[in-house]
C-alpha positions in Angstrom: -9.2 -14.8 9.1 -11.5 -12.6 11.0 -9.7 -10.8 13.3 -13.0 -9.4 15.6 -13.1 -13.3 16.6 -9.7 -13.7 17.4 -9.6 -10.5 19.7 -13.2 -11.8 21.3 -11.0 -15.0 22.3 -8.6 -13.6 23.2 -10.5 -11.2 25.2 -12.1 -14.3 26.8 -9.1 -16.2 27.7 -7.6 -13.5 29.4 -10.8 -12.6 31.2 -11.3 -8.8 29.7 -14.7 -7.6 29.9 -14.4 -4.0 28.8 -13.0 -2.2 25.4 -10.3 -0.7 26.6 -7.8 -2.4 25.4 -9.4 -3.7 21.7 -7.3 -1.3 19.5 -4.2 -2.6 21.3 -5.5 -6.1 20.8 -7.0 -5.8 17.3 -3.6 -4.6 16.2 -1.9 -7.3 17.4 -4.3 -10.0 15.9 -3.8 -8.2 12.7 -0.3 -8.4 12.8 -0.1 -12.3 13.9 -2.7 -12.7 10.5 -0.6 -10.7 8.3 2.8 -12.4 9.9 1.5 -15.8 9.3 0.2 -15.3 5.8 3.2 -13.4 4.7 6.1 -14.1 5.7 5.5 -17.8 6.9 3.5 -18.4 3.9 0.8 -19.9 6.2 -2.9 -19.9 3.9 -4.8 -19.4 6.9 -8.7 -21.2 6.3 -11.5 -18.9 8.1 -13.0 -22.3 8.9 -10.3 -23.7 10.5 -10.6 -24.6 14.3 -6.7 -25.0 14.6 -5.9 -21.7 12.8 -8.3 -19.8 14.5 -6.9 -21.4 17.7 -3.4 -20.9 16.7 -3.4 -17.7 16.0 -5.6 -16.7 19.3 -2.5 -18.7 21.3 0.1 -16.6 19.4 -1.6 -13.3 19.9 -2.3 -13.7 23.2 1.6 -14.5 24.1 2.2 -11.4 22.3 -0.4 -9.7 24.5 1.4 -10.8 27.6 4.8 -10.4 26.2 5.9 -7.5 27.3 9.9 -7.1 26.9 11.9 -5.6 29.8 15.3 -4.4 28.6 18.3 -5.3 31.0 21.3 -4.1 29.9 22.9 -7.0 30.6 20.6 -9.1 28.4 20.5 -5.8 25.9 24.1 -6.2 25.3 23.8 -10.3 25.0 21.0 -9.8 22.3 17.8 -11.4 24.0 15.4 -8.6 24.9 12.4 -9.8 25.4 10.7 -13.4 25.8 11.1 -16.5 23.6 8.2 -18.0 21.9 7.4 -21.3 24.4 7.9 -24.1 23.1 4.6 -25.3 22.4 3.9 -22.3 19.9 7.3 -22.8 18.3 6.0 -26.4 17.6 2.6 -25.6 16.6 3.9 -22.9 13.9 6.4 -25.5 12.5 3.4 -27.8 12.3 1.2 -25.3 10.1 4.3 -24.3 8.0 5.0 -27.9 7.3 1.6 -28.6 6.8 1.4 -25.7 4.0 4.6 -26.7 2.1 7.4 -24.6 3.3 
């Protein structure tokens, strides 16, 4: 998967212009690639409009993402956000789809 496209699009959904922010970006596109592939077992297809858009969707919520830690939820065990609904069913969908 070619991560300079996913951080363009990503770039382009959330209205960036400058460079600023690409190594922060490019990491996280790399890590939503490697996540995918290895440890969901996802064989992502370069040419694949769904992948490509999947995995610009995912990276972006990681983008935004950005945990605040209150003690109260700190000591319940949910820092952060949840993965919405939609990408939870999407993922499920290309996990099923690839046999796991």
């Amino acid at each position: 998967m070619d991560t300079a496209n996913i951080v363009s699009l990503i770039k382009a959904r959330l209205g960036i212009t400058s460079t600023v922010r690409d190594i922060y970006i490019t990491a996280i596109a790399d890590a939503v690639v490697k996540e995918l592939e290895d440890e969901k077992g996802i064989a992502l297809e370069p040419d694949n409009a769904n992948h490509l858009l999947f995995c610009v969707d995912y990276a972006t919520w990681m983008y935004q993402n950005k945990p605040t830690v209150d003690i109260m939820k700190y000591q319940s065990g949910s820092v952060g956000g949840a993965m919405p609904r939609y990408l939870q069913y999407r993922l499920h969908n290309l996990m099923i789809h690839n046999g796991r």
